[in-house]
N, CA, C and O atoms as a GROMACS GRO file, in nm:
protein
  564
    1UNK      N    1   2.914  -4.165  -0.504
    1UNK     CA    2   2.789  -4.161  -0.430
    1UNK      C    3   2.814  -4.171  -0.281
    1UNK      O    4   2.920  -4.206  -0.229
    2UNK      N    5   2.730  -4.145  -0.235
    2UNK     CA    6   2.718  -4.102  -0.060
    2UNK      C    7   2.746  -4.247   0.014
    2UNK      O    8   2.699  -4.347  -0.040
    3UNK      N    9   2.819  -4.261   0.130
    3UNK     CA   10   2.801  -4.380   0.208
    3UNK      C   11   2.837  -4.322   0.338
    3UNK      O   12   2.889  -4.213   0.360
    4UNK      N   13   2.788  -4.444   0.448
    4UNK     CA   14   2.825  -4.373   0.552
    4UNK      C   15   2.965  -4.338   0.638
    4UNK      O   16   2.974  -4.266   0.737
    5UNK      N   17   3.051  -4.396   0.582
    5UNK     CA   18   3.199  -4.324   0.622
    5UNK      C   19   3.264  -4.231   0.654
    5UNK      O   20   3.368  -4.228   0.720
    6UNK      N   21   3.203  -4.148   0.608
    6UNK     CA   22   3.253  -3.998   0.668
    6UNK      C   23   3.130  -3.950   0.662
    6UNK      O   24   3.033  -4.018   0.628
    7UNK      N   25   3.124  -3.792   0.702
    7UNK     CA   26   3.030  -3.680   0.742
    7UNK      C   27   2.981  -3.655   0.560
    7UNK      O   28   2.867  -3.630   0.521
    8UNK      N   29   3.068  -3.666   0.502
    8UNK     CA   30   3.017  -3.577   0.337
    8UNK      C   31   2.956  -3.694   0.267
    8UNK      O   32   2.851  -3.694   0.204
    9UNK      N   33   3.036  -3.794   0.289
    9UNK     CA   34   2.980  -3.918   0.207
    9UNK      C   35   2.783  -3.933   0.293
    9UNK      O   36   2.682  -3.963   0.230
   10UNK      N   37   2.790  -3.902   0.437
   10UNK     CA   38   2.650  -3.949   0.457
   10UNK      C   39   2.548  -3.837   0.425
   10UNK      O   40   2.428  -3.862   0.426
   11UNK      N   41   2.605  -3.688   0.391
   11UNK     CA   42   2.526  -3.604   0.360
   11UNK      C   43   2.460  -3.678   0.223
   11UNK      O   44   2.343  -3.708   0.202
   12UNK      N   45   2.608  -3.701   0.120
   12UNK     CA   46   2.486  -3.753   0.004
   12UNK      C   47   2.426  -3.888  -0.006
   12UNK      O   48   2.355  -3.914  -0.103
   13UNK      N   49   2.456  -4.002   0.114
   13UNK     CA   50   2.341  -4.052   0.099
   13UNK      C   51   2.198  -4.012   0.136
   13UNK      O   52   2.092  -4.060   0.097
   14UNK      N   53   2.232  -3.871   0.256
   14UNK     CA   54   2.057  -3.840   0.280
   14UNK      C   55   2.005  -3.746   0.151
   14UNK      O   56   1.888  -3.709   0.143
   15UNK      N   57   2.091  -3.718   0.067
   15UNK     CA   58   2.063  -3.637  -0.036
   15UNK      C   59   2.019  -3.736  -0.132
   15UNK      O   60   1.907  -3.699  -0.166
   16UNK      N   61   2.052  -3.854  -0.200
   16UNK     CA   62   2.009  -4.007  -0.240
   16UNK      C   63   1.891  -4.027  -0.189
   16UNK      O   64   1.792  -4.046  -0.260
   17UNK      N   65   1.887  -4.025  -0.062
   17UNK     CA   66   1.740  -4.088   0.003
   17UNK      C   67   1.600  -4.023  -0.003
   17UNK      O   68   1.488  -4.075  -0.005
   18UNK      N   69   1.657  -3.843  -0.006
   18UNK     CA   70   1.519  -3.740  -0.022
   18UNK      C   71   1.511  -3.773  -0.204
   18UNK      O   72   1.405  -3.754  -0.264
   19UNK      N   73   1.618  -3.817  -0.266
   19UNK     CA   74   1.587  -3.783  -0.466
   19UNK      C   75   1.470  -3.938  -0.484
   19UNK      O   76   1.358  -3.952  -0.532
   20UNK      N   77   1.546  -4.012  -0.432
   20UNK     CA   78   1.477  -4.130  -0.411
   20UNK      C   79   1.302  -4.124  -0.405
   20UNK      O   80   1.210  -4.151  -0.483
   21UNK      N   81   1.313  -4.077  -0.279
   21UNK     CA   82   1.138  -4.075  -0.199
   21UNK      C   83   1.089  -3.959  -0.301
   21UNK      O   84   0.968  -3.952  -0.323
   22UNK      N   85   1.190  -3.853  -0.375
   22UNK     CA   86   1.120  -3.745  -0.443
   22UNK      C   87   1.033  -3.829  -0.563
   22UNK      O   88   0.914  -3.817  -0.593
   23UNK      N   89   1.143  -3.925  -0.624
   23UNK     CA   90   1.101  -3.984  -0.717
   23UNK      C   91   0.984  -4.093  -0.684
   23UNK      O   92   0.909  -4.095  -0.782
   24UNK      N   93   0.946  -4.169  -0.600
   24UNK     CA   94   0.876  -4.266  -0.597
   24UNK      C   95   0.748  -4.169  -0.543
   24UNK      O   96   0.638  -4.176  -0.598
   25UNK      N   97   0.764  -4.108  -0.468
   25UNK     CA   98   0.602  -4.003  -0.407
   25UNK      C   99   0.621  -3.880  -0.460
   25UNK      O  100   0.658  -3.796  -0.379
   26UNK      N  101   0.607  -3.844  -0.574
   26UNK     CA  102   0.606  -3.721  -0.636
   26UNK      C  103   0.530  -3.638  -0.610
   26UNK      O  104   0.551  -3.517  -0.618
   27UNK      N  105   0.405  -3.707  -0.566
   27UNK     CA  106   0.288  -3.608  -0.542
   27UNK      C  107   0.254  -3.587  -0.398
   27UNK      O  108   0.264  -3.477  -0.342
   28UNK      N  109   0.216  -3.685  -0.348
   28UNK     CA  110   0.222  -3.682  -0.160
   28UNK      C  111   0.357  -3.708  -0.101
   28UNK      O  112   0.367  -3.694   0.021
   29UNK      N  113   0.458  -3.743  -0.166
   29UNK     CA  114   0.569  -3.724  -0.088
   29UNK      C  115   0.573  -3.827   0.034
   29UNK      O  116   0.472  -3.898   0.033
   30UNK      N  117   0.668  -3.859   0.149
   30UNK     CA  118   0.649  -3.962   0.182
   30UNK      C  119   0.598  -3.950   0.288
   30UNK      O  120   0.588  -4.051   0.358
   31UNK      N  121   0.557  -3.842   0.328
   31UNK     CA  122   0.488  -3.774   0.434
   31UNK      C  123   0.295  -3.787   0.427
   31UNK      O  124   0.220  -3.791   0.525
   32UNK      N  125   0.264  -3.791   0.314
   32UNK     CA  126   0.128  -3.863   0.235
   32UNK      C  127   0.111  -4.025   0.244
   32UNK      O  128   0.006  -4.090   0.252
   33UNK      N  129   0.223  -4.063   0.239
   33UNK     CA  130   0.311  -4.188   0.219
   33UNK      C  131   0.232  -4.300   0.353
   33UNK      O  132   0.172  -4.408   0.347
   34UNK      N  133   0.275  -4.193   0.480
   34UNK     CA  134   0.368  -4.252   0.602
   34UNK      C  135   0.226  -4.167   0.678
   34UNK      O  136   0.183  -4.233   0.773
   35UNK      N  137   0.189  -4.102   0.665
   35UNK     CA  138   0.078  -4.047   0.764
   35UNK      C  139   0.193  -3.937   0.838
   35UNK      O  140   0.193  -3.920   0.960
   36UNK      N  141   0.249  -3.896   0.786
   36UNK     CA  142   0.374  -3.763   0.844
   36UNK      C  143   0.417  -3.830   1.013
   36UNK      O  144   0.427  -3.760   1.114
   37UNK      N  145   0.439  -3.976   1.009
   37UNK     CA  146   0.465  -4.042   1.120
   37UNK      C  147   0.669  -3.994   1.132
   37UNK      O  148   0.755  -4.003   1.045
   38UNK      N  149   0.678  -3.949   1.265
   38UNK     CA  150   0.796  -3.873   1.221
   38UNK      C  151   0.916  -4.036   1.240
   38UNK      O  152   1.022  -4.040   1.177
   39UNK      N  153   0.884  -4.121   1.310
   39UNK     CA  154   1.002  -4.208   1.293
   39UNK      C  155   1.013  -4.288   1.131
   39UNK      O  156   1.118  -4.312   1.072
   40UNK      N  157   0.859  -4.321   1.078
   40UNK     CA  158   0.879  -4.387   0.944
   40UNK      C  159   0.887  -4.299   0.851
   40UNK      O  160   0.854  -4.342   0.741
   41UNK      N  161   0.928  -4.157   0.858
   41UNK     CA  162   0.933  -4.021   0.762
   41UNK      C  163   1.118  -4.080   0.737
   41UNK      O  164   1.177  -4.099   0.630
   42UNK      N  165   1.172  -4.098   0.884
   42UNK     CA  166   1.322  -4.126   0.865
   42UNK      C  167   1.383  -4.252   0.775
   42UNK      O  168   1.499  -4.251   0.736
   43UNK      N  169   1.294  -4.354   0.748
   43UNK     CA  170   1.286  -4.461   0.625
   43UNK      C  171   1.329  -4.376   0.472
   43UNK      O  172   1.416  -4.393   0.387
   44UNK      N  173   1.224  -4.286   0.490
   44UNK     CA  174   1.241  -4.178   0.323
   44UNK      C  175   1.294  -4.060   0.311
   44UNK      O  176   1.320  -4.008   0.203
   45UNK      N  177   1.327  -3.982   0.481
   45UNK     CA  178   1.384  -3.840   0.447
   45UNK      C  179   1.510  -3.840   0.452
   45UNK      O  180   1.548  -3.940   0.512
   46UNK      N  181   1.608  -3.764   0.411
   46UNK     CA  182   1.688  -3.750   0.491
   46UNK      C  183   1.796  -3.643   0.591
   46UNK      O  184   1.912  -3.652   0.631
   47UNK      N  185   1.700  -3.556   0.602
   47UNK     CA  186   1.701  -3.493   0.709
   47UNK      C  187   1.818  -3.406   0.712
   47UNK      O  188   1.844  -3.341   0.814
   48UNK      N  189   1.886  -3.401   0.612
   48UNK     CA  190   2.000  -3.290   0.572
   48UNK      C  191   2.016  -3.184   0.438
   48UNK      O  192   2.118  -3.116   0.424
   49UNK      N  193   1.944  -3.181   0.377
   49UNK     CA  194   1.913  -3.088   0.264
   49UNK      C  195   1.761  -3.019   0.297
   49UNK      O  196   1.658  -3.085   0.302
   50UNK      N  197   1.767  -2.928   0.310
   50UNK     CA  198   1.645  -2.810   0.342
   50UNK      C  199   1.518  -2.856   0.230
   50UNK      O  200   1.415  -2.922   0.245
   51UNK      N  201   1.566  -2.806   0.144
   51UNK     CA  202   1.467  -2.805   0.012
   51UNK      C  203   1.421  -2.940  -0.028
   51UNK      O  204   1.309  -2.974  -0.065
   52UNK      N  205   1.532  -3.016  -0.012
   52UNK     CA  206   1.521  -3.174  -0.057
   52UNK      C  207   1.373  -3.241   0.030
   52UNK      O  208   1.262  -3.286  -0.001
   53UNK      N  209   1.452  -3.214   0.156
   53UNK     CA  210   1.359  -3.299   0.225
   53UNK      C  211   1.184  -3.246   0.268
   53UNK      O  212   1.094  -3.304   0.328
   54UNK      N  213   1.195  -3.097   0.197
   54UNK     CA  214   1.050  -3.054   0.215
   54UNK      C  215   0.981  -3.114   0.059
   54UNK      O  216   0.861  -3.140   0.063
   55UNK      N  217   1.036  -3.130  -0.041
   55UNK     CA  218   0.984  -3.180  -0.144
   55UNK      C  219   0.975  -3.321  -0.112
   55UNK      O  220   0.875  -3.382  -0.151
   56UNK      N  221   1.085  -3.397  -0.030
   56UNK     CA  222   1.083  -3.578  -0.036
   56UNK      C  223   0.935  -3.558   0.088
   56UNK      O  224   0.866  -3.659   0.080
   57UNK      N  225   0.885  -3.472   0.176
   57UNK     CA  226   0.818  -3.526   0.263
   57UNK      C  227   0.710  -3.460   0.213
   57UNK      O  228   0.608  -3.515   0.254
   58UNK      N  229   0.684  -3.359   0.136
   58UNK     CA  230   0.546  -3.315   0.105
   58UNK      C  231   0.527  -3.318  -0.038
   58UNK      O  232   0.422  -3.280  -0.091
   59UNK      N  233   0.612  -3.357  -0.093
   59UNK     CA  234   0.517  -3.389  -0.277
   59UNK      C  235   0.615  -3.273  -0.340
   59UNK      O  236   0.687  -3.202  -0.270
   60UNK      N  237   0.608  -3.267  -0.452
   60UNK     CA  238   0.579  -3.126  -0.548
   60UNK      C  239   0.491  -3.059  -0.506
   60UNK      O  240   0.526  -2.974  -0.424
   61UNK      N  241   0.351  -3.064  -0.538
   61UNK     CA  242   0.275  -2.926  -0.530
   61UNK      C  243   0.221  -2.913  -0.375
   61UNK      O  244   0.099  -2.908  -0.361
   62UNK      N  245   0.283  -2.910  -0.288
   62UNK     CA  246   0.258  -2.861  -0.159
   62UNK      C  247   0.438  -2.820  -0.133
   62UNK      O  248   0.464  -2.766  -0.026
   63UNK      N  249   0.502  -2.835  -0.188
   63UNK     CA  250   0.616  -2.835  -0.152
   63UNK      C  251   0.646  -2.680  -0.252
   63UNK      O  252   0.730  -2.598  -0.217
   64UNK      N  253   0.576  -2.666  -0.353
   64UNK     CA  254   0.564  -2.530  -0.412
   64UNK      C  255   0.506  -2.424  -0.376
   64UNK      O  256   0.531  -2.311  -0.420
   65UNK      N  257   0.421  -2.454  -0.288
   65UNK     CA  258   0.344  -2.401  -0.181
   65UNK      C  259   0.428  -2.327  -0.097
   65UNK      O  260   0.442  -2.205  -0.104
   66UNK      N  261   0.510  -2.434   0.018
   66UNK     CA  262   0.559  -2.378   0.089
   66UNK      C  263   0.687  -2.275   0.059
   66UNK      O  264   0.726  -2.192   0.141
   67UNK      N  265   0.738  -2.294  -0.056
   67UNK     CA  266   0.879  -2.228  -0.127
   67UNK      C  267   0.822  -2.103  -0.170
   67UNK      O  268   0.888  -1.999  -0.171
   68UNK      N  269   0.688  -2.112  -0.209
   68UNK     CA  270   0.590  -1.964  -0.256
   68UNK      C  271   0.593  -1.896  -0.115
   68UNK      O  272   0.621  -1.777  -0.096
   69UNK      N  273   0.565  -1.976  -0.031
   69UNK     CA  274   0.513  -1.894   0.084
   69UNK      C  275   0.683  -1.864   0.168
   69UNK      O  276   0.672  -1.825   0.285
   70UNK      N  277   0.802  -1.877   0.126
   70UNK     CA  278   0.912  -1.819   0.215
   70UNK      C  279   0.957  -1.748   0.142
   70UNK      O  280   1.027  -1.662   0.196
   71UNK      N  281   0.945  -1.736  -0.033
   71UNK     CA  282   1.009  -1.678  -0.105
   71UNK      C  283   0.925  -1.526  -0.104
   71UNK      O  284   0.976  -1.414  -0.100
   72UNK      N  285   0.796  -1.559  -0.109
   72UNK     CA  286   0.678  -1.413  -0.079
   72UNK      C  287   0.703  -1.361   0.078
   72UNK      O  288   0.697  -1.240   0.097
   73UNK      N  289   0.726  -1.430   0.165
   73UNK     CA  290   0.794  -1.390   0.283
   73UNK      C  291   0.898  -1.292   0.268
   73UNK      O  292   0.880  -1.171   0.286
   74UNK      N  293   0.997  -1.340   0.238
   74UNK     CA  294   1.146  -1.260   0.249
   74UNK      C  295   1.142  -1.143   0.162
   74UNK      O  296   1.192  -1.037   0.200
   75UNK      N  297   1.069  -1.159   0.008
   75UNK     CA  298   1.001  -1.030  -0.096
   75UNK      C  299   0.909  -0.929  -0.007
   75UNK      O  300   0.902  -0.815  -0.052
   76UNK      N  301   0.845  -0.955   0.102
   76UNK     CA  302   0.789  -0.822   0.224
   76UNK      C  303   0.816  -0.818   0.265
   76UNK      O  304   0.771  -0.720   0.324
   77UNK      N  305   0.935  -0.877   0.345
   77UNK     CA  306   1.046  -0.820   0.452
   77UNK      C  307   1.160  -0.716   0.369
   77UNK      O  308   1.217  -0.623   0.425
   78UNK      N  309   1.176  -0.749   0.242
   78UNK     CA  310   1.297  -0.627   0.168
   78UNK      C  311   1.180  -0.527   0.170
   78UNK      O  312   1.195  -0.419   0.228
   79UNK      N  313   1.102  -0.549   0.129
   79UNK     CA  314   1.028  -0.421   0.087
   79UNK      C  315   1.026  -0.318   0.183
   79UNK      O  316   1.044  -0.200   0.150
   80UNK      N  317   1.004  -0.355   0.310
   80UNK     CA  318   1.016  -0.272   0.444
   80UNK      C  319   1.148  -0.182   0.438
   80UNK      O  320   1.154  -0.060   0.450
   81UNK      N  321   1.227  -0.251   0.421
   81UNK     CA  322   1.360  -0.162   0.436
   81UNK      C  323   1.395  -0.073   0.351
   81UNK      O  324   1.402  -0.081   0.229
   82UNK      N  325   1.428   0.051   0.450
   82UNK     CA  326   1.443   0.126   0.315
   82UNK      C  327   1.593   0.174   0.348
   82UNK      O  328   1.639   0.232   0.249
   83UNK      N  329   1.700   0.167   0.473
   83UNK     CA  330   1.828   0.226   0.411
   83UNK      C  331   1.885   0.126   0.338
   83UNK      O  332   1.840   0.012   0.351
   84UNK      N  333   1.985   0.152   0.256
   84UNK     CA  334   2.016   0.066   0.160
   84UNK      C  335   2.125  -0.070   0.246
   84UNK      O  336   2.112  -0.192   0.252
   85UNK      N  337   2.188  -0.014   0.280
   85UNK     CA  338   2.298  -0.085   0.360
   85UNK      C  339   2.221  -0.227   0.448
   85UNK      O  340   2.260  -0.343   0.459
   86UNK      N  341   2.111  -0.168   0.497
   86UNK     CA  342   2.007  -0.294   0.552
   86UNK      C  343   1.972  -0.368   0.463
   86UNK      O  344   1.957  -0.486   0.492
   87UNK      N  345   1.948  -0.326   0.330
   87UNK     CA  346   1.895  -0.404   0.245
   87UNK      C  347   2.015  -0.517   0.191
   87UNK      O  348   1.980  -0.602   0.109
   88UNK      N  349   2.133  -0.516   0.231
   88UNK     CA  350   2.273  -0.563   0.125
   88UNK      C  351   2.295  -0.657   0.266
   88UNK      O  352   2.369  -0.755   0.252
   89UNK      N  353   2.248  -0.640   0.374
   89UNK     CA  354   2.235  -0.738   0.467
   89UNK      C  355   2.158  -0.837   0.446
   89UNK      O  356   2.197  -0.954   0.438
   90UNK      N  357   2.026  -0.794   0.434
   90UNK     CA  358   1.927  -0.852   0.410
   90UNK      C  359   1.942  -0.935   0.312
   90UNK      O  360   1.906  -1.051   0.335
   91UNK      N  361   1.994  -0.903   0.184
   91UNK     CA  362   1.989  -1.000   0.107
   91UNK      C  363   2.125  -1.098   0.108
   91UNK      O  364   2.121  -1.189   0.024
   92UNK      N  365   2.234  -1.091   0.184
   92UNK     CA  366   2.303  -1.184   0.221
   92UNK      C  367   2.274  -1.260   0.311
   92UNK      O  368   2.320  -1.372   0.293
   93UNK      N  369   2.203  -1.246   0.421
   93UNK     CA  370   2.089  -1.294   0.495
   93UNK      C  371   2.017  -1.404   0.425
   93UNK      O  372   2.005  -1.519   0.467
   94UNK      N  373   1.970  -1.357   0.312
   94UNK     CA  374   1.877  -1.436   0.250
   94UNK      C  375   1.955  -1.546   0.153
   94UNK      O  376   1.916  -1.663   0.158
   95UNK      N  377   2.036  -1.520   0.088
   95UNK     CA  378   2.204  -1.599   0.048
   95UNK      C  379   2.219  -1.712   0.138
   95UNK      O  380   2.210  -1.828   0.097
   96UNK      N  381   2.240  -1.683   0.254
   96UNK     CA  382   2.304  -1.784   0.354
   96UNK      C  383   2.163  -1.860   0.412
   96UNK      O  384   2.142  -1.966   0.471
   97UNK      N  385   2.108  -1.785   0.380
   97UNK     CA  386   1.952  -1.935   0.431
   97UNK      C  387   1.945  -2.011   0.347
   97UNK      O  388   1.930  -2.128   0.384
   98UNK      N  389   1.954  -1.982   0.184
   98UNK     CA  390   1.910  -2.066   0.082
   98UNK      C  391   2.043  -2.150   0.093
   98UNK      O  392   2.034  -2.271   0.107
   99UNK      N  393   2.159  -2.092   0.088
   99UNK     CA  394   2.310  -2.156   0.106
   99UNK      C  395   2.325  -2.311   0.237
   99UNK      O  396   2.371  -2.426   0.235
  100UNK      N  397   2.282  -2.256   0.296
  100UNK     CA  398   2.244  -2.312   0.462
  100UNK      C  399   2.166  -2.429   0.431
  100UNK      O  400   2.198  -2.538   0.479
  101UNK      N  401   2.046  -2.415   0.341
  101UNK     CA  402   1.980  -2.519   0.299
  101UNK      C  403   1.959  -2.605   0.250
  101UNK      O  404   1.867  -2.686   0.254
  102UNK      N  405   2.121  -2.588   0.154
  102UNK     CA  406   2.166  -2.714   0.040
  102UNK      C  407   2.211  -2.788   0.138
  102UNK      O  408   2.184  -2.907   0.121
  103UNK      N  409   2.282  -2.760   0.258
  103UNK     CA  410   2.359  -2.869   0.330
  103UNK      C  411   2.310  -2.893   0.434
  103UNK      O  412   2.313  -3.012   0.467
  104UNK      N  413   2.231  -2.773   0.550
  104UNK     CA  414   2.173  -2.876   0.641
  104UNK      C  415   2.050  -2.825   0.669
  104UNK      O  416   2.019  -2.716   0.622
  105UNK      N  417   1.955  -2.904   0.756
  105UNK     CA  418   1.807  -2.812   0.792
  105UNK      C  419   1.813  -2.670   0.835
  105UNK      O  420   1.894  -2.614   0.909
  106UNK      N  421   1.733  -2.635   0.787
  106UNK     CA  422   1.754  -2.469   0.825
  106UNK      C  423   1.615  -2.427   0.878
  106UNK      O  424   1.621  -2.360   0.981
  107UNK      N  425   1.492  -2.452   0.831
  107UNK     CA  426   1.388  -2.456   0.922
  107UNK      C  427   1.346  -2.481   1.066
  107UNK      O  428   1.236  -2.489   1.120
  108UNK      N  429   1.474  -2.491   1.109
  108UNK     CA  430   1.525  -2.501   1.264
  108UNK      C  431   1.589  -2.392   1.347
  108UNK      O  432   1.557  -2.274   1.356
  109UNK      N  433   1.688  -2.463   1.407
  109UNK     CA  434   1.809  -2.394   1.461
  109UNK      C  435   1.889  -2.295   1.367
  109UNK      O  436   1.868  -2.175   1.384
  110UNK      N  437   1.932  -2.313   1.320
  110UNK     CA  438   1.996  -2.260   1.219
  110UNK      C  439   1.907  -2.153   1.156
  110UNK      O  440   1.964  -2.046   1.180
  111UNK      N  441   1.811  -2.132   1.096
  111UNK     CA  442   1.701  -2.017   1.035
  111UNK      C  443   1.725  -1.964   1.172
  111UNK      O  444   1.828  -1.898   1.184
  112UNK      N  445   1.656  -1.978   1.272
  112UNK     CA  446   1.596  -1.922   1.406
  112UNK      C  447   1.716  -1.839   1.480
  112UNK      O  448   1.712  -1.761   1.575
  113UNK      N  449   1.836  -1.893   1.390
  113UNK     CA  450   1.988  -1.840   1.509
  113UNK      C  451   1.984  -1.728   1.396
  113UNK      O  452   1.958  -1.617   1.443
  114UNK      N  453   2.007  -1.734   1.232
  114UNK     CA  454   2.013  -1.648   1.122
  114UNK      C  455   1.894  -1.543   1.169
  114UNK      O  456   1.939  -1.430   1.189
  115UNK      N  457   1.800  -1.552   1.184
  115UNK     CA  458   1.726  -1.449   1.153
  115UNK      C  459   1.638  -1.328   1.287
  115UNK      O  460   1.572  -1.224   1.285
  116UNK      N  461   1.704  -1.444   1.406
  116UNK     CA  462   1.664  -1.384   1.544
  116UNK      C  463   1.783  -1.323   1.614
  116UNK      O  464   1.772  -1.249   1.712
  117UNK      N  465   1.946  -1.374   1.534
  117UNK     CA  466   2.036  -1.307   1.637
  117UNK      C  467   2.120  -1.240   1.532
  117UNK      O  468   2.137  -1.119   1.526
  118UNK      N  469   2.166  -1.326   1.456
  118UNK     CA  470   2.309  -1.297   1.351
  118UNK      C  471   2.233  -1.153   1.309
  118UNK      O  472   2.278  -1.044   1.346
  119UNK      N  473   2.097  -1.169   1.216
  119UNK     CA  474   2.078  -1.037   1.113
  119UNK      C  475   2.061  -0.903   1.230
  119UNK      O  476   2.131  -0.802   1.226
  120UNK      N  477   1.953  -0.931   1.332
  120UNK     CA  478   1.942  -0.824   1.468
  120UNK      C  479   2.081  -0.744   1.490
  120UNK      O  480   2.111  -0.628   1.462
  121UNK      N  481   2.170  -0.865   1.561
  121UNK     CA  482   2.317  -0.791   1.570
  121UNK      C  483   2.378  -0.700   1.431
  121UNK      O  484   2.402  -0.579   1.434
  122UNK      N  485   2.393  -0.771   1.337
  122UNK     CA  486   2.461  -0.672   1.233
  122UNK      C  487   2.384  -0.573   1.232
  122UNK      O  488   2.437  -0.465   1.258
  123UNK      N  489   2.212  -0.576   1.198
  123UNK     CA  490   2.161  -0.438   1.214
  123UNK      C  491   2.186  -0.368   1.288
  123UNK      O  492   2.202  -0.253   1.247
  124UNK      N  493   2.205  -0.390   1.421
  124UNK     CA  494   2.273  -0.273   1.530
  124UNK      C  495   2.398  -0.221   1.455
  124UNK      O  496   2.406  -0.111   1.400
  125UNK      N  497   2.476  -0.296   1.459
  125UNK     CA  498   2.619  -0.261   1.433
  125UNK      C  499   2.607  -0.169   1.340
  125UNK      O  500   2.656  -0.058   1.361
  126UNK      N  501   2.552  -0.192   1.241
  126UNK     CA  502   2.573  -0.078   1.133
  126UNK      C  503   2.500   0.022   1.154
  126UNK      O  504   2.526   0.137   1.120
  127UNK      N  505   2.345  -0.040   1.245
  127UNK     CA  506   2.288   0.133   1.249
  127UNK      C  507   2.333   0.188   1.346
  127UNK      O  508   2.276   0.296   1.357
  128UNK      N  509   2.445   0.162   1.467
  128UNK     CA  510   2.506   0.230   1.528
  128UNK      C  511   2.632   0.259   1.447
  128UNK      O  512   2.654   0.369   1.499
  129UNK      N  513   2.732   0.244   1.360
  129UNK     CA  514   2.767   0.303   1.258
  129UNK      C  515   2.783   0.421   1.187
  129UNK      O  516   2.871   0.500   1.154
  130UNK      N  517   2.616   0.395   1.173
  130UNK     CA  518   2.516   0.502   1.066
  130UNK      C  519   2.506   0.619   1.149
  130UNK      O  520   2.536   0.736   1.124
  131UNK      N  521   2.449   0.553   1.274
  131UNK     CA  522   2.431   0.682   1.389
  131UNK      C  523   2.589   0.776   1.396
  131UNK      O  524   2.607   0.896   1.376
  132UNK      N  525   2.686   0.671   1.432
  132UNK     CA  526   2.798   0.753   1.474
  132UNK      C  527   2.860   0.839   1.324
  132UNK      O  528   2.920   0.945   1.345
  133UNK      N  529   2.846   0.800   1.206
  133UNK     CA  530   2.899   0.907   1.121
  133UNK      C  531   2.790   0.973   1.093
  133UNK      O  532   2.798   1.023   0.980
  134UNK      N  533   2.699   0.994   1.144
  134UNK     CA  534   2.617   1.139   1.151
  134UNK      C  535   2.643   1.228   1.188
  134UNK      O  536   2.643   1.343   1.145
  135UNK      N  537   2.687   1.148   1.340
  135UNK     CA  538   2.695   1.292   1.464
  135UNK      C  539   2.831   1.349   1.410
  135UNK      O  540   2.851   1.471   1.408
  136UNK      N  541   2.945   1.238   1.355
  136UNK     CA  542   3.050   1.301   1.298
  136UNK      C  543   3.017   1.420   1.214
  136UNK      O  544   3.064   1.527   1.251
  137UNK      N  545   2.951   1.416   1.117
  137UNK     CA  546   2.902   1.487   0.988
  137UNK      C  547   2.910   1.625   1.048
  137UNK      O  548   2.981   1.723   1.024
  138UNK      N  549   2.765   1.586   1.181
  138UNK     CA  550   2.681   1.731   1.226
  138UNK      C  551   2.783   1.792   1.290
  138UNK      O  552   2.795   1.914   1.307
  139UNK      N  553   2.858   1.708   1.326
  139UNK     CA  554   2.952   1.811   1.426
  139UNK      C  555   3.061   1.842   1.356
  139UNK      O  556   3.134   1.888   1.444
  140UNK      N  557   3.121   1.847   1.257
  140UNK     CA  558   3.180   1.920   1.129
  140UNK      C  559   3.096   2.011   1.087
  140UNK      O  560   3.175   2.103   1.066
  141UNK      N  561   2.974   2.061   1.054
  141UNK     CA  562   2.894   2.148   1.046
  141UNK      C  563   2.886   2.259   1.082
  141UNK      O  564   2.786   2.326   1.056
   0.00000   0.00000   0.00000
């Protein structure tokens, strides 16, 4: 079990601390709890598992809510795309958020760096790529 001694040992005590508050506020979570007061949220969250700590601070069924509402998110963002190669981004993209989320907040920095710079850049890259073995193609033609 988690202690604070090293970096991994304190991940799973904040991973202990969100199962904890999951278990005692199942329904309002400790955020129902606490009046979503952000210093006494830090008593029950713990602020390093993505998923964990949106279920330890908002309950189950608001916390299904919000997982409906990123998972129906990212299901109309594929839909948009239609070359394929964007799409095999996209869904490694979507890999490394959920990945990202077992270990640290991602509804932050981390989402905001994933999905405003990292995915943007590779899309260039490849659709400049895409562009350049075209003109190759046409100009074999």
């Amino acid at each position: 079990y988690g202690n604070s001694e090293s970096s991994f040992g304190m991940r799973l005590f904040a991973i202990q601390k969100d199962i904890a508050t999951i278990l005692k506020f199942p329904i309002v979570g400790a955020g129902g709890h606490v009046g979503f007061d952000y210093l006494a949220l830090n008593q029950y969250v713990g602020w390093h598992c993505e998923w964990l700590d949106i279920i330890a601070e908002f309950g189950i069924p608001l916390s299904a809510l919000v997982f409906y509402v990123i998972i129906k998110s990212l299901k109309e963002l594929y839909t948009f795309i239609v070359i394929p190669s964007q799409k095999s981004v996209f869904l490694i993209m979507a890999m490394c958020l959920f990945l990202m989320g077992i270990c640290d907040p991602v509804m932050a920095r981390n989402m905001l760096l994933t999905l405003f710079v990292v995915y943007p850049c590779v899309y260039k890259v490849i659709e400049y790529k895409e562009t350049k073995n075209e003109e190759i193609i046409n100009d074999n033609l």
